[in-house]
N, C-alpha and C positions, 0 to 999 in steps of 0.2 A: 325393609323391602326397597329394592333397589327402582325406583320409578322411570320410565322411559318417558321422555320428557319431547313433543313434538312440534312444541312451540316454537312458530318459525323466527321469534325472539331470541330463543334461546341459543345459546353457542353450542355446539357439537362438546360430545364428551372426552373432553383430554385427560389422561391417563398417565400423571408424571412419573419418570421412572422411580422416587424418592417414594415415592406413597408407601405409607406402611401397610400391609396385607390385615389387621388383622386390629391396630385401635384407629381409633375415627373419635377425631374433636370436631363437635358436631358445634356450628355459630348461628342461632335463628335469630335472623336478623329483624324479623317481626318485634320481638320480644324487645330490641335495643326499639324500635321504634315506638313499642308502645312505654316505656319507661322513660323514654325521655318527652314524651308527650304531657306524661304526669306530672314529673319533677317543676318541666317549664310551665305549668300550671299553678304550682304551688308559690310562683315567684313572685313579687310585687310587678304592677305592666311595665314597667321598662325598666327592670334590671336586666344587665349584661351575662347570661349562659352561657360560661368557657366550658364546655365538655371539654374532658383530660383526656385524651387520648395516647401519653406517653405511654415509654416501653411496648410498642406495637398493639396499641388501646389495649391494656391490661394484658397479652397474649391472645386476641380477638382477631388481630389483623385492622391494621393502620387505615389502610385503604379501602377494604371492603366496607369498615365500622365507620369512616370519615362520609363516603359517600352515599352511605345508607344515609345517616341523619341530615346529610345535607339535605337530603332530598325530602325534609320532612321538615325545613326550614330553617335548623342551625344554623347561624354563622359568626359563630366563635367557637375558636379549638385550644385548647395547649397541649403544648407537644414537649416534647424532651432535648431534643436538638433538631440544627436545621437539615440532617437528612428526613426526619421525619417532614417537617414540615415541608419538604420538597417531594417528598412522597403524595403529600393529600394536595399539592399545587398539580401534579402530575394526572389527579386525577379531576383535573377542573376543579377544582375548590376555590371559589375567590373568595372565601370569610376572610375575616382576619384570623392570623395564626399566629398564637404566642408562645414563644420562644423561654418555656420556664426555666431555664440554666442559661445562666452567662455563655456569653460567648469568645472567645480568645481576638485580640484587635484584628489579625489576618482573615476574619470570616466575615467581616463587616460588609464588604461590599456585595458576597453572596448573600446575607439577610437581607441586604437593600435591595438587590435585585429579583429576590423572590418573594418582596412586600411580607417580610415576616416580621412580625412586633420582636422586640429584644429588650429583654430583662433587662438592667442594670441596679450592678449591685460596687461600681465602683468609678468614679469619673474618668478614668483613662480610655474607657469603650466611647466615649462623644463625641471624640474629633474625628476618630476613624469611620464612626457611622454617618456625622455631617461631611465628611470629607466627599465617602462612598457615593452619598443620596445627590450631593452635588452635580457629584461628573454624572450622575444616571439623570437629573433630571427631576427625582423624586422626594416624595417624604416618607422618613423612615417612625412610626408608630415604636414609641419605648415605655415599658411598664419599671417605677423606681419599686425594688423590692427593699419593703424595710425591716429589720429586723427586731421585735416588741417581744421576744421572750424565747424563739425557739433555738437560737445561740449557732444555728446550720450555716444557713450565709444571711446576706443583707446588708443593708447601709444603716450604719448607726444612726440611729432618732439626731444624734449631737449635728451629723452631719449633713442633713437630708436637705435642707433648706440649704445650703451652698452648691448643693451637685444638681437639685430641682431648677434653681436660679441659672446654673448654667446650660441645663439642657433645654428652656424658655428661651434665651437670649441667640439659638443659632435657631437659623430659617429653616432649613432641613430637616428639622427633629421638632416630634410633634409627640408634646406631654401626655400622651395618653390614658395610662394609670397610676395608682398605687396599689400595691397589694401587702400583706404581708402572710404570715403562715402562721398557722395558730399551734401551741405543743399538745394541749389535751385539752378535754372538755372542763376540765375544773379549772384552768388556767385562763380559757377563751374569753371572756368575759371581759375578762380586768384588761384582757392583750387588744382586746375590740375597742375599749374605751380609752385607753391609749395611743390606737391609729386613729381616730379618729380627733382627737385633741390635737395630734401631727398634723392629721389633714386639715381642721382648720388654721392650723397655724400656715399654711403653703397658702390655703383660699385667702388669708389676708391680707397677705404680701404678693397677691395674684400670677402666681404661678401654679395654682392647683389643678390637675388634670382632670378629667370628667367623671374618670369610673376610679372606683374605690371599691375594692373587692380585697376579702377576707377568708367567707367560707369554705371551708371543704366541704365533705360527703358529712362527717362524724359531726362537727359544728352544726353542719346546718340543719340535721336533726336533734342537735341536744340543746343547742344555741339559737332558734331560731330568732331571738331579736337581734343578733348580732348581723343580718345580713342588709347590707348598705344597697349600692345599687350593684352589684355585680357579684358573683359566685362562682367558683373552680367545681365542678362537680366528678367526683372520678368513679369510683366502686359501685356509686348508686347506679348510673349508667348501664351496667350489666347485667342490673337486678341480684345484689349482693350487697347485704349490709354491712356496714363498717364493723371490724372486731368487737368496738366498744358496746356496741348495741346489740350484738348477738350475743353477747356473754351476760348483758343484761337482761336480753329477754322481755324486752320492753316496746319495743318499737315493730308492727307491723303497717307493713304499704305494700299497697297494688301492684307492685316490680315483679319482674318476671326475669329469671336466670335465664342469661342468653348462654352458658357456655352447658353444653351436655359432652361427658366422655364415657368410653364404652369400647370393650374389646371382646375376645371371646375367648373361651374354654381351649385351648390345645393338648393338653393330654388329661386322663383319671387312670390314678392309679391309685390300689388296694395296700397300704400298707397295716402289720399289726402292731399291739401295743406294745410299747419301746422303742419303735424305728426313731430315727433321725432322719434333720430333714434340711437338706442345702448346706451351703459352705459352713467350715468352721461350726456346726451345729454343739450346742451342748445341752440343748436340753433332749427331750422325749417324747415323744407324744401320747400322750394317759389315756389313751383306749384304741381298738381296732377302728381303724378311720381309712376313708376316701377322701383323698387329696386330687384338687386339679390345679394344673398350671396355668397362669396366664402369663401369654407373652407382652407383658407391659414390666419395666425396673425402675430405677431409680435413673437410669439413661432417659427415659420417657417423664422425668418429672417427678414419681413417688419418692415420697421422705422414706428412710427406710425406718425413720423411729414408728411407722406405721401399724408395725407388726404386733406394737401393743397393747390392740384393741381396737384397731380398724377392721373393716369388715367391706366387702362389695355384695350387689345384688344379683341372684344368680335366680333364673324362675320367680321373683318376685321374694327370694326368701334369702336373710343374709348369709354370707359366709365370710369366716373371721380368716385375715391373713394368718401365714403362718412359714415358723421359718423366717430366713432372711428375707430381704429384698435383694435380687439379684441384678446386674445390671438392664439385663433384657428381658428377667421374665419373675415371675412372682408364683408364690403358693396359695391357695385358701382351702380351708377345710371345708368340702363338699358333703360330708357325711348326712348331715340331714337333710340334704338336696340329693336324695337316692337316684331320683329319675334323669339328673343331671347327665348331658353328654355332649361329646364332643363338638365345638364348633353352635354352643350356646353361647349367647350375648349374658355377656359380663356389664354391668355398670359400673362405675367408680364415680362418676359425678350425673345426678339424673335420678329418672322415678321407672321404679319397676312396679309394677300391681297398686297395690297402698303402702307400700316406702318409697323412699325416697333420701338420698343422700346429697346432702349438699353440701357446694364448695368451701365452708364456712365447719360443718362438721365436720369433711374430710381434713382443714388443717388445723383444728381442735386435736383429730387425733395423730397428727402429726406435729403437734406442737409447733406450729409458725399460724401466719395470717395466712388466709385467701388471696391476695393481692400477691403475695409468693409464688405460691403455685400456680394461677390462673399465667403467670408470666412463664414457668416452667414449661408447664402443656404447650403454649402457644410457642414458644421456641422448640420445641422436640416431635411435636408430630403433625403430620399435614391436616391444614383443616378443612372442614368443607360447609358450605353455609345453605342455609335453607329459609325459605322464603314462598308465600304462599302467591308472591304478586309480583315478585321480580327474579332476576336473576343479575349478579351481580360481577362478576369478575369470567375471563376464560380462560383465565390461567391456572385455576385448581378445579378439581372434580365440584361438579355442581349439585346437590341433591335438593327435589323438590319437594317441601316438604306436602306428609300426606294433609289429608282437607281434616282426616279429626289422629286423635291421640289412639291407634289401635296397637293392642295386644293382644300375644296369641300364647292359649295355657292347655296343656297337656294333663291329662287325669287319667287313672289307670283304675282308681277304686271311687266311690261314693263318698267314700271320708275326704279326699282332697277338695271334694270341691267347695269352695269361696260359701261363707254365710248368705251371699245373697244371690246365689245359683243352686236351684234343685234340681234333678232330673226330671219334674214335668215341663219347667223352665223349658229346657232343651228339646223334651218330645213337643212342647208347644211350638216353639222356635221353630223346629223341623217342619212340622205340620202346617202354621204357616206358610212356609216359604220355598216347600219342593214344589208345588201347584205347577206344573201338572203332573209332574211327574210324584204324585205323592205317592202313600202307602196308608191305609186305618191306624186310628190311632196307635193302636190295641199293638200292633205290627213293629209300628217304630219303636215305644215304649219297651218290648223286650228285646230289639239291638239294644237301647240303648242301656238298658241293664245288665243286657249278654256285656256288655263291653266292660262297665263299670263293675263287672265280675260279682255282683247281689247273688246271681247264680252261681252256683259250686260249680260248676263247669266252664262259666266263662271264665274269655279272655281279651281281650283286645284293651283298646284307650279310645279316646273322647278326644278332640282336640278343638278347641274353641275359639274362634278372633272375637274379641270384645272390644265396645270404644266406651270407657264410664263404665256404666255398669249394665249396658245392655248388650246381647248377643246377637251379632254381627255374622257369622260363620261359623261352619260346625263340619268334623268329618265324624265318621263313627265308623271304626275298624275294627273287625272280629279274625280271631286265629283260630281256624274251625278246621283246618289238616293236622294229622297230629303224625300223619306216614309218613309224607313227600310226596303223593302223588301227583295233585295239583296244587297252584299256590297256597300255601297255607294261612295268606290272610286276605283277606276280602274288604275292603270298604265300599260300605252297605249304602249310606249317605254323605253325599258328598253335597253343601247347600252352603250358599249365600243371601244375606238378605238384600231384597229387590232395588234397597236405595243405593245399595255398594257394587251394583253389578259391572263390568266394565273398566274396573280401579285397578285391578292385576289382583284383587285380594283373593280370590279362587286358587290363581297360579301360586300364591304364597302359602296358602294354607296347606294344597299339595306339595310344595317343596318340605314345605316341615313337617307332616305328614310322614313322606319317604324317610325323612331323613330318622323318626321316632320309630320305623317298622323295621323289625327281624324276618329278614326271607322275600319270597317273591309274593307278589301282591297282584289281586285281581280286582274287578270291577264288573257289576251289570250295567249298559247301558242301554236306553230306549234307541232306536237307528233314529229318530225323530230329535234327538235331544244333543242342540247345538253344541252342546260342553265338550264332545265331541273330539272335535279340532283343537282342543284344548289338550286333552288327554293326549291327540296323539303327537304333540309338540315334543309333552313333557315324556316321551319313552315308551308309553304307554300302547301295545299291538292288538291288533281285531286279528289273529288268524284262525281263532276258533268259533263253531260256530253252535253255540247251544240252544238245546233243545229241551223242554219241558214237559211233563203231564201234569197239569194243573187239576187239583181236585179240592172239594170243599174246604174254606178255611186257612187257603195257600194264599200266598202274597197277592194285591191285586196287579202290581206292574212289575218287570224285571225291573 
């Protein structure tokens, strides 16, 4: 649901012409705020929180993800290079920003002048950074990266103590860290006990810098005595656990997945058994099946090794890729998502009903890490962020997130519905919450089984908003023409419950309503009953004007 937002905070809604029609990388920025609220919780009081924010904060968005947690206290970042970090200066960030890749001697003076800390991992970068901070007036913040086992880059342990020594002795440059990088969790230990034997060897010949930082995300849940005063935190951030510990199965925490994607259904088509299916196809498909397409590919980020036993959430129920991956659009087999149609929300990263697929699973069956893909999406499709208490950027479409978690589920028989929804569930719900415009119990009860088709002669569906596991909204649709004469479907009850009034969830449940009905559709309505104005937004005409003979037994209201 797309919420109209009137908060005179808010920025008007700009509509880039880039935007894809059809997937949405949805970023709630809540979810970064409460995971980092946690994490820095977990830390000894005055160790150093470098949130990692490189490669555009995991494909989050730099800026959006930098100024959210600033604003939630942060002030240490690392970044990847200094257009990044010129990005989160841009957006008022005065933390410090550290500069985790070297930098080439011609950028020196730009890192000194946008007070960015700078890695060094080789003595040629010192003179050009004393020189820079010089003529600027400034002091240039430098972290020595040293290298204790991961063999990537670094300054040799042999060497640390000559390059340390000389970046103490100019006035400009100011010894701020060490860090090094740790290669796995079976390694860490021995590699922490090691920097730290380095680091006192610098504190005796005083030139040791203050913060002495080791961990990543993976360490400092498998390691945690290895964390000194300071920490690089990256994956955890996002509410995404490191490869290692999801394949173990070992580790849960209160983190919350800030990345949701999601697209929709663009076409269902009926093939039978044997068809093939997308380019270069060789294999078959072993029974009569309904296939839908979506337009998301491998252009958009999907691995296409996908196809092997990945699946998306389509009504709450999965559906297994199939076929290749194409570059713009993808297949899944639909078949036991019968009710499925066009211009249904597709999941791929998120929770539909009681699944839930997550970024961690999706690159399980794609055979790479999370920290992959979460950078693909974020480079390939526009994001949009959501946030229950701010608004953040006015450069991408804004959505505000709703106040709870609603879904909306379509039922055509009695067997669909959810273990903990019954049909008096519903006639209770109803009976509740039409006041005053209600009906006898007795009355609702058989729409709603007219609908749920108990009766050999019914027809219609049920369409329900749920938030949890309570019922939130209801429409109840009967197809009781079987000529053409008049409309041939009728929704009998149309009801919201009284805390949700006002939300647009009425306007939503009629749209998806329409969009679940075959033919023309009518309605009674009381002339007293404000809904009214709502009806006639959505299409809906008074030119008729009906009349009744009410006799024992008959409905109490239109």
């Amino acid at each position: 649901m797309k919420t109209n937002n009137t908060n005179s905070l808010s920025p008007p809604e700009i509509q880039k012409e880039y935007e894809d029609p059809w997937n949405i990388l949805s970023i709630d920025l809540d979810s970064l705020k409460s995971n980092y609220r946690f994490l820095k919780s977990q830390l000894p009081k005055n160790a150093v929180f470098y949130t990692v924010l490189k490669s555009d904060a995991y494909g989050h968005g730099i800026r959006e993800v930098g100024k959210t947690l600033a604003g939630v206290g942060c002030k240490h970042f690392a970044v990847e290079s200094p257009s990044e970090g010129i990005a989160l200066r841009n957006e008022d960030i005065s933390g410090e920003i550290l500069l985790m890749n070297p930098i080439p001697e011609w950028m020196a003076e730009l890192a000194v002048r946008q007070d960015l800390s700078v890695s060094v991992i080789h003595q040629s970068i010192l003179q050009p950074l004393e020189d820079a901070a010089k003529s600027l007036n400034k002091k240039c913040k430098i972290h020595l990266n040293v290298n204790v086992g991961l063999n990537r880059m670094g300054i040799a342990p042999s060497k640390l103590l000559k390059i340390a020594k000389q970046a103490h002795s100019k006035p400009h440059l100011k010894l701020e860290g060490l860090f090094a990088q740790p290669r796995d969790t079976v390694s860490a230990k021995n590699a922490f006990i090691r920097l730290k034997k380095i680091y006192g060897g610098l504190k005796a010949k005083g030139c040791a810098p203050k913060i002495l930082h080791f961990n990543n995300s993976t360490t400092f849940l498998a390691q945690p005595d290895t964390i000194a005063n300071g920490v690089r935190l990256g994956i955890l951030i996002y509410g995404v656990l490191p490869p290692e510990q999801f394949k173990e199965k070992q580790t849960e925490l209160p983190i919350k997945p800030a990345m949701k994607l999601e697209t929709q259904l663009v076409q269902v088509r009926s093939l039978q058994k044997g068809s093939r299916l997308g380019y270069h196809s060789r294999d078959k498909i072993d029974r009569d099946s309904i296939i839908g397409t979506i337009a998301i590919g491998y252009y958009h980020g999907l691995d296409r090794k996908i196809t092997r036993g990945g699946y998306v959430l389509l009504r709450g129920k999965k559906a297994h890729f199939l076929g290749s991956i194409s570059m713009n659009a993808s297949m899944v087999d639909i078949t036991d998502v019968p009710e499925a149609k066009i211009g249904d929300k597709v999941t791929i990263i998120g929770k539909q009903n009681e699944n839930q697929i997550s970024i961690n699973e999706l690159a399980e069956q794609s055979e790479t890490i999370a920290a992959e893909l979460m950078t693909r999406f974020g480079k390939s499709i526009a994001r949009t962020y959501e946030s229950e208490t701010e608004t953040i950027s006015t450069e991408i479409t804004i959505k505000q997130k709703e106040t709870d978690d609603i879904h909306i589920h379509y039922f055509q028989t009695e067997k669909e519905l959810p273990n903990w929804i019954n049909v008096y569930d519903i006639v209770n719900f109803l009976n509740n919450h039409l006041t005053p415009y209600d009906d006898p119990e007795e009355i609702i009860y058989t729409a709603v089984d007219y609908a749920l088709s108990s009766d050999p002669q019914g027809k219609g569906f049920v369409l329900l908003a749920t938030t949890g596991k309570k019922i939130i909204g209801a429409i109840i649709s009967l197809q009781v023409d079987k000529i053409g004469i008049i409309p041939e479907n009728i929704y009998v009850y149309i009801c919201v419950h009284k805390n949700f009034r006002g939300k647009g969830l009425g306007t939503r449940l009629i749209n998806e309503a329409i969009e679940c009905t075959v033919g023309d559709i009518k309605m009674h309505v009381e002339k007293s009953n404000p809904a009214i104005n709502l009806y006639k937004k959505l299409g809906f005409k008074n030119e008729y004007l009906e009349m009744r003979l009410l006799r024992g037994g008959s409905r109490k209201n239109d």
